[in-house]
TORPA-4810 file (N, C-alpha, C, O; in nm, 3 decimals):
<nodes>
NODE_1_-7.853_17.824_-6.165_-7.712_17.863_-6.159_-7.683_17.996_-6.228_-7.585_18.059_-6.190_X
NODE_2_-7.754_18.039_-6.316_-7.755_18.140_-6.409_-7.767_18.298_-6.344_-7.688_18.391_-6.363_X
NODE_3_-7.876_18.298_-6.271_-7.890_18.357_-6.169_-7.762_18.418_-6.020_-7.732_18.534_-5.989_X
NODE_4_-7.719_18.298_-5.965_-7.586_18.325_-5.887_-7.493_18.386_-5.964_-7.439_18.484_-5.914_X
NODE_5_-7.458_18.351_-6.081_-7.341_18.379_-6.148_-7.364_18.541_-6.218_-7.273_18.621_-6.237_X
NODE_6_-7.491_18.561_-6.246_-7.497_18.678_-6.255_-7.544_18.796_-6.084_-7.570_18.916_-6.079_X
NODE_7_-7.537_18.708_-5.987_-7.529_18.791_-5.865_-7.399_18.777_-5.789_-7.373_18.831_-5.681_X
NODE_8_-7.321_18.698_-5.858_-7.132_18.714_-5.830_-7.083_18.851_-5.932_-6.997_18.937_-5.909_X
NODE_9_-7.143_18.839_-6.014_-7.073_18.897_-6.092_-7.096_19.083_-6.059_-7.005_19.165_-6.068_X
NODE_10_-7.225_19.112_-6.025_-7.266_19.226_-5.968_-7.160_19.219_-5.835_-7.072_19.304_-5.820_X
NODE_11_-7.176_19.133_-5.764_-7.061_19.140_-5.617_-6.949_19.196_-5.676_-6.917_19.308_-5.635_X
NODE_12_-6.857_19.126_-5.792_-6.716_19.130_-5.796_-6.710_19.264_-5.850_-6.605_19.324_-5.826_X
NODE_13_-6.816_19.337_-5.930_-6.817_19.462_-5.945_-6.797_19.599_-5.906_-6.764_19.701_-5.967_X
NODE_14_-6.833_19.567_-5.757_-6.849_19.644_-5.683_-6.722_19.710_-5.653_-6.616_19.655_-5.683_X
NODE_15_-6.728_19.846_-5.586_-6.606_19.914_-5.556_-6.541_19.880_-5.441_-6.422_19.901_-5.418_X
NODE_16_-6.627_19.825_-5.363_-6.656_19.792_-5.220_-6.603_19.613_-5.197_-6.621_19.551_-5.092_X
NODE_17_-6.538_19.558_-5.315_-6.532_19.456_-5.307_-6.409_19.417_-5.345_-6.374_19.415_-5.463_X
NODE_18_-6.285_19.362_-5.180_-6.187_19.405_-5.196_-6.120_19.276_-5.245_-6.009_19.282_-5.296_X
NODE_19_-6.206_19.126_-5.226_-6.136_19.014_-5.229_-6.234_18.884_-5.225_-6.267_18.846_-5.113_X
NODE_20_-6.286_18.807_-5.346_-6.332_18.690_-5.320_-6.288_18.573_-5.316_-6.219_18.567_-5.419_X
NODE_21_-6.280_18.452_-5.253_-6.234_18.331_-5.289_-6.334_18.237_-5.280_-6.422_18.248_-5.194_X
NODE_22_-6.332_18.124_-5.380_-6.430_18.018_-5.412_-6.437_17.928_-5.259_-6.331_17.873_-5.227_X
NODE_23_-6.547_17.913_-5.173_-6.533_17.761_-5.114_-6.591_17.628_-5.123_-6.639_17.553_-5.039_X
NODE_24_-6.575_17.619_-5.249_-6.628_17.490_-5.253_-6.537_17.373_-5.316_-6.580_17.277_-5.381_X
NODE_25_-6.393_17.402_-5.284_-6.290_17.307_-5.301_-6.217_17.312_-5.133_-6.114_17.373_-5.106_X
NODE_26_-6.280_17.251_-5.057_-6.165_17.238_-4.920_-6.256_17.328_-4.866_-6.210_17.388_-4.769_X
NODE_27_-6.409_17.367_-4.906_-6.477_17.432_-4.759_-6.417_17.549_-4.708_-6.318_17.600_-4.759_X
NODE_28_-6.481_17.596_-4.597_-6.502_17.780_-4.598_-6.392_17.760_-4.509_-6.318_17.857_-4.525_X
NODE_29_-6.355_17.702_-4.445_-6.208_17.679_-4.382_-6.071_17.704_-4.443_-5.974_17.766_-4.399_X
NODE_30_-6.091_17.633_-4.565_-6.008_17.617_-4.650_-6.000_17.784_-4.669_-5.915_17.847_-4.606_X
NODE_31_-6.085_17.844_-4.750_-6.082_17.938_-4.855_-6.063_18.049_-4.744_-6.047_18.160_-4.794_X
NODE_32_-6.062_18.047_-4.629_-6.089_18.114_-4.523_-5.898_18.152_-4.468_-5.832_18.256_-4.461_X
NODE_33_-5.871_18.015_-4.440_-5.715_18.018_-4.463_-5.653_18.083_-4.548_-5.598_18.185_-4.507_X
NODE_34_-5.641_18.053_-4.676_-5.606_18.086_-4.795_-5.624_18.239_-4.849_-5.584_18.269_-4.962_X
NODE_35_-5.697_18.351_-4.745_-5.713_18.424_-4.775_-5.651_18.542_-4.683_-5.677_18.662_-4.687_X
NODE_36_-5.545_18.460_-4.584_-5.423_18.491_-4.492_-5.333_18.559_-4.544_-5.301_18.536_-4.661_X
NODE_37_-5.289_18.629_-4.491_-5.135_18.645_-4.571_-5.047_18.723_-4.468_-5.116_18.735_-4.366_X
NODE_38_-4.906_18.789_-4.447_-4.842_18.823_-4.348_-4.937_18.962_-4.252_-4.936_18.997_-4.134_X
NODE_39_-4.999_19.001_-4.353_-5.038_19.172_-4.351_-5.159_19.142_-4.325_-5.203_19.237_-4.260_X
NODE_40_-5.269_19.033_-4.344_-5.406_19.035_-4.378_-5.446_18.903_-4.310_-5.397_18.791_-4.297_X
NODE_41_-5.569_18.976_-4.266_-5.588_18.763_-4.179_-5.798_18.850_-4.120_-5.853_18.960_-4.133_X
NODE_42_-5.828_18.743_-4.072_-5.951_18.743_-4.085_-6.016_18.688_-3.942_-5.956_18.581_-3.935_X
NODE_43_-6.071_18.691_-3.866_-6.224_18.656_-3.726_-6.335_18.624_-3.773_-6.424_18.693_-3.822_X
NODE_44_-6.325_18.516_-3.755_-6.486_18.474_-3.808_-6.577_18.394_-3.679_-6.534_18.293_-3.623_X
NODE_45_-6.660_18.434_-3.658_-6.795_18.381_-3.574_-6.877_18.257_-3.669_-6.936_18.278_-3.775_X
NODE_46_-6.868_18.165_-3.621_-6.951_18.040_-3.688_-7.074_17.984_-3.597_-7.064_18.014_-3.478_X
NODE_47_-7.163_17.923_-3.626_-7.272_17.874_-3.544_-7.235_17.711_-3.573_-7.285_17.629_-3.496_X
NODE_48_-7.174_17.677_-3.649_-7.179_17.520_-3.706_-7.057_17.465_-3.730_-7.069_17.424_-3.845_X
NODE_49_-6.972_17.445_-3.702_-6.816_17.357_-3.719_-6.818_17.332_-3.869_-6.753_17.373_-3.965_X
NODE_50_-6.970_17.209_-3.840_-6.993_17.121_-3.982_-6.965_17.255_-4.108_-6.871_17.237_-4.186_X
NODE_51_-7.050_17.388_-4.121_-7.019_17.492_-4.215_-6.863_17.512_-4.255_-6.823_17.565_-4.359_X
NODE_52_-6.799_17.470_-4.170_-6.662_17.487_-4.231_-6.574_17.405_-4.310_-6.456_17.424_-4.339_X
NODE_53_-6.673_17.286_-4.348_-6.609_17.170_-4.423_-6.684_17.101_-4.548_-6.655_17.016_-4.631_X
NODE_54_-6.794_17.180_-4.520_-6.866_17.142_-4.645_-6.834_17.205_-4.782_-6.822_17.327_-4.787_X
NODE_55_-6.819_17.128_-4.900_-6.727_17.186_-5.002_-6.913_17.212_-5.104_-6.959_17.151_-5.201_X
NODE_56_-6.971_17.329_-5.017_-7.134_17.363_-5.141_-7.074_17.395_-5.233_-6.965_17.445_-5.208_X
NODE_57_-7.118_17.380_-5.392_-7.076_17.494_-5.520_-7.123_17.626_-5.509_-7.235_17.671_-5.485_X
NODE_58_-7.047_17.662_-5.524_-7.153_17.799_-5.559_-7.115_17.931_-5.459_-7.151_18.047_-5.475_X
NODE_59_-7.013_17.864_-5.328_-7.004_17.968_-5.158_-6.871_18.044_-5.243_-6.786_17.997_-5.319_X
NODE_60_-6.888_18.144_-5.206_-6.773_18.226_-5.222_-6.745_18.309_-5.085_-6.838_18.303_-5.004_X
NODE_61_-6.677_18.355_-5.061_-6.581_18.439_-4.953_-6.581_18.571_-5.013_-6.505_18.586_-5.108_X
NODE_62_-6.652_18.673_-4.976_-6.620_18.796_-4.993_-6.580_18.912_-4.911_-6.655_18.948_-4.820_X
NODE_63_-6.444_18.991_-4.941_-6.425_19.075_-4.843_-6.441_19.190_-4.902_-6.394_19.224_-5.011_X
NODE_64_-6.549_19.288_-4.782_-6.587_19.425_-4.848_-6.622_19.507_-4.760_-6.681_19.465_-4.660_X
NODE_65_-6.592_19.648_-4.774_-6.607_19.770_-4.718_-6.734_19.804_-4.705_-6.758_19.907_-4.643_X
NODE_66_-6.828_19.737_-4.751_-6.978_19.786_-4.773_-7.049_19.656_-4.764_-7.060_19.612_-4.878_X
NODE_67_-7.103_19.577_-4.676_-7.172_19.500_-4.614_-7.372_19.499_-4.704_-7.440_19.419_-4.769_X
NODE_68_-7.385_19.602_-4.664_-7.506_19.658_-4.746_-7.530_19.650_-4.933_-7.622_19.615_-5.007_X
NODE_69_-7.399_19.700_-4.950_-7.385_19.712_-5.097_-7.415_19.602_-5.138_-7.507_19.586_-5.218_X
NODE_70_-7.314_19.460_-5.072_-7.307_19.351_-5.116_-7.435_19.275_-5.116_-7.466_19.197_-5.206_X
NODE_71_-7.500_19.298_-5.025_-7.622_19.250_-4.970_-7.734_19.266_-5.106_-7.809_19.178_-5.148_X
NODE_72_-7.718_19.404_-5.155_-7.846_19.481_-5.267_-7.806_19.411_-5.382_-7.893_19.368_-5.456_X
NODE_73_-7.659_19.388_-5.415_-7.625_19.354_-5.501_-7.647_19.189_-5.550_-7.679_19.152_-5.663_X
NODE_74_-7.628_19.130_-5.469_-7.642_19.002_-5.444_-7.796_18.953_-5.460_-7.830_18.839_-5.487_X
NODE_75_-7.881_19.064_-5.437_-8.063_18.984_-5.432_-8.106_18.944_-5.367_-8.110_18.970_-5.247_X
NODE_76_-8.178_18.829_-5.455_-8.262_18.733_-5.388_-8.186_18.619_-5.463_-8.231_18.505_-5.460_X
NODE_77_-8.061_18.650_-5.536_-8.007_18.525_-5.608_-7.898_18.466_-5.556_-7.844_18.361_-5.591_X
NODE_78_-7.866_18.554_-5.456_-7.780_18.479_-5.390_-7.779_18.516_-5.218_-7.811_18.631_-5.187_X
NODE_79_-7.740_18.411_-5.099_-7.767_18.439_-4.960_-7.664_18.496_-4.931_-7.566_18.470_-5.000_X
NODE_80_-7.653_18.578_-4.839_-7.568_18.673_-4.771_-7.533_18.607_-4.641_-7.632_18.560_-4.585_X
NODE_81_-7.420_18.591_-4.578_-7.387_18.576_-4.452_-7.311_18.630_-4.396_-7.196_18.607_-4.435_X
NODE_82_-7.321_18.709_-4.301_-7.161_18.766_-4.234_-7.070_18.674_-4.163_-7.155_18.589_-4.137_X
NODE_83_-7.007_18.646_-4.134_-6.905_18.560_-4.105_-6.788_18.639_-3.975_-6.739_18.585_-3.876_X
NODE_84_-6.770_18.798_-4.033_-6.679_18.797_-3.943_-6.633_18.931_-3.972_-6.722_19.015_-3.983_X
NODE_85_-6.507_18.972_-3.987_-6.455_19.120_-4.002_-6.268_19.056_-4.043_-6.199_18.976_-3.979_X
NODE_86_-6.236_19.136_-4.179_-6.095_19.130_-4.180_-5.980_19.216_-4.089_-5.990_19.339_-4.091_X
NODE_87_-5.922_19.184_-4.047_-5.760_19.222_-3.979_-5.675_19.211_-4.030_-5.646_19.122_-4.110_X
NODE_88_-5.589_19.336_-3.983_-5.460_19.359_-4.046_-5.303_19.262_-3.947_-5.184_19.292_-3.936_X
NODE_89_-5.370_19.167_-3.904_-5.310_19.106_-3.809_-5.220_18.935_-3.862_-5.132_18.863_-3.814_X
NODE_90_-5.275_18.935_-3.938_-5.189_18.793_-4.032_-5.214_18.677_-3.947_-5.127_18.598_-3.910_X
NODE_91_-5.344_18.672_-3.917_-5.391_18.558_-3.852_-5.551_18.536_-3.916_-5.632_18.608_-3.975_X
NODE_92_-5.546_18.390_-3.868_-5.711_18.309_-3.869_-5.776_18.293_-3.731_-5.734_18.209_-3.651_X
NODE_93_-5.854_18.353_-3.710_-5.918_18.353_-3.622_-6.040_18.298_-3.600_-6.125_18.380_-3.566_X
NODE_94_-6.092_18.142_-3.612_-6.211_18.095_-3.567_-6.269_18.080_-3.436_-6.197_18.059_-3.338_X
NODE_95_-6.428_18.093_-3.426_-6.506_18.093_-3.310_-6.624_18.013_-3.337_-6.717_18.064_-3.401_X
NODE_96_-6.630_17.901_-3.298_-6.790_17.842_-3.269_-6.829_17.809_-3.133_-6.789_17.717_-3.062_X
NODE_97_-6.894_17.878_-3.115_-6.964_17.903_-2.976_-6.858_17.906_-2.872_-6.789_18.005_-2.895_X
NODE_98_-6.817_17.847_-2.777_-6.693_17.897_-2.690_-6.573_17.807_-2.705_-6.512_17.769_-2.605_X
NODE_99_-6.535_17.769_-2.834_-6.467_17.705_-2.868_-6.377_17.826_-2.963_-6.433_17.901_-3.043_X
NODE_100_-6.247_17.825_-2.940_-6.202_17.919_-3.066_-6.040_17.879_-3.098_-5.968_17.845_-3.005_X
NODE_101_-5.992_17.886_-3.227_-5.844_17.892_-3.281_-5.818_17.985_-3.358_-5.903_18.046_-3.423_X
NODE_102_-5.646_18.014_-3.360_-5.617_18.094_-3.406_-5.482_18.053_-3.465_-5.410_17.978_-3.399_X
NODE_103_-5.442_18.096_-3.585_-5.358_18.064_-3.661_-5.284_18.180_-3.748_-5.351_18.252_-3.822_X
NODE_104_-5.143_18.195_-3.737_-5.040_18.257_-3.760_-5.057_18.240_-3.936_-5.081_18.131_-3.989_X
NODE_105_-5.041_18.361_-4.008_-5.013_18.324_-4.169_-4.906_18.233_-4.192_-4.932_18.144_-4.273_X
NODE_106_-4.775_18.233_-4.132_-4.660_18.145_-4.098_-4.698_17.995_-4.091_-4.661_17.905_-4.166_X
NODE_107_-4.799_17.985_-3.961_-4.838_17.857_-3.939_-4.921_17.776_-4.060_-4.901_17.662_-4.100_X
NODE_108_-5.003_17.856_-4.097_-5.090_17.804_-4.203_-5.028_17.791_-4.322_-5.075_17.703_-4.394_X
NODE_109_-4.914_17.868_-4.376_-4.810_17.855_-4.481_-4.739_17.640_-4.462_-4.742_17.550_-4.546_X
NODE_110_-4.693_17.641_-4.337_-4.659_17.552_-4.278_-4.749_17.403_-4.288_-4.716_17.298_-4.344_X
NODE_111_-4.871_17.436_-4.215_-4.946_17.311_-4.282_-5.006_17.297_-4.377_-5.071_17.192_-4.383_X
NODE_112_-5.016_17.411_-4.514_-5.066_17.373_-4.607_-4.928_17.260_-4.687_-4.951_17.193_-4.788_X
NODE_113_-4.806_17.262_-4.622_-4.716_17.166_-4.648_-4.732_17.070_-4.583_-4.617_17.033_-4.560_X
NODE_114_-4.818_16.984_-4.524_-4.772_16.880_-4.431_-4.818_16.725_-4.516_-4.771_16.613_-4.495_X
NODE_115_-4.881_16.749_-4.576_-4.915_16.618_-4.642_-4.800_16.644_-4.748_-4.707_16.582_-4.695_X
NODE_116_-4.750_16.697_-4.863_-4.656_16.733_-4.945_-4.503_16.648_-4.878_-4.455_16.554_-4.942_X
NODE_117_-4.448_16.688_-4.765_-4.387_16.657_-4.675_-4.369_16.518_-4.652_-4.280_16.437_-4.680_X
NODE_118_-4.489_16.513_-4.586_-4.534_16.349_-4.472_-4.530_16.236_-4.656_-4.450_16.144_-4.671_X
NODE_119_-4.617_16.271_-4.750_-4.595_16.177_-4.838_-4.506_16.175_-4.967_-4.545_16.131_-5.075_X
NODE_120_-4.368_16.234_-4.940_-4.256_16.283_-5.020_-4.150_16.142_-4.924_-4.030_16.127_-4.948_X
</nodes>
């Protein structure tokens, strides 16, 4: 663990490193959402559904101008994945294989209320 935490910490360093979020509370879905906003929203290419719900320790979400940087920086202590490209479009944009959704910052504001709601 010692290791990752000192190859996050080189990541969050970086100049090139505009935005991380943890996924390992609510999965890369979760943190993936959550990293929406009116102005800012994200496309991501997945190979595995299941990857989007698994809550690993340790996954973080990083958004950065330098793909490479992150990569050198990161090692051998921690895995690199691309996932996708951010937009200035205020949406979520998932794709696994020819399956795809897309979600409004609005909308996702919306159901992160629905259990709050439904059990009030």
């Amino acid at each position: 663990p010692g290791a990752l935490v000192d190859a996050l910490v080189r990541v969050a360093d970086l100049d090139s490193t505009l935005a991380t979020h943890d996924a390992s509370d609510g999965g890369l879905a979760v943190a993936l959402a959550e990293m929406v906003t009116d102005d800012t929203g994200v496309a991501a290419e997945l190979d595995d559904a299941a990857a989007l719900f698994a809550e690993t320790p340790g996954r973080v979400v990083v958004e950065t101008t330098d793909a490479d940087a992150l990569r050198d920086a990161a090692g051998d202590d921690a895995a690199v994945t691309e996932l996708g490209t951010a937009t200035e479009d205020g949406s979520l944009s998932l794709s696994i294989g020819d399956r795809s959704i897309e979600y409004a910052a609005d909308e996702i504001r919306d159901l992160r209320g629905v259990l709050a709601r439904e059990l009030a």
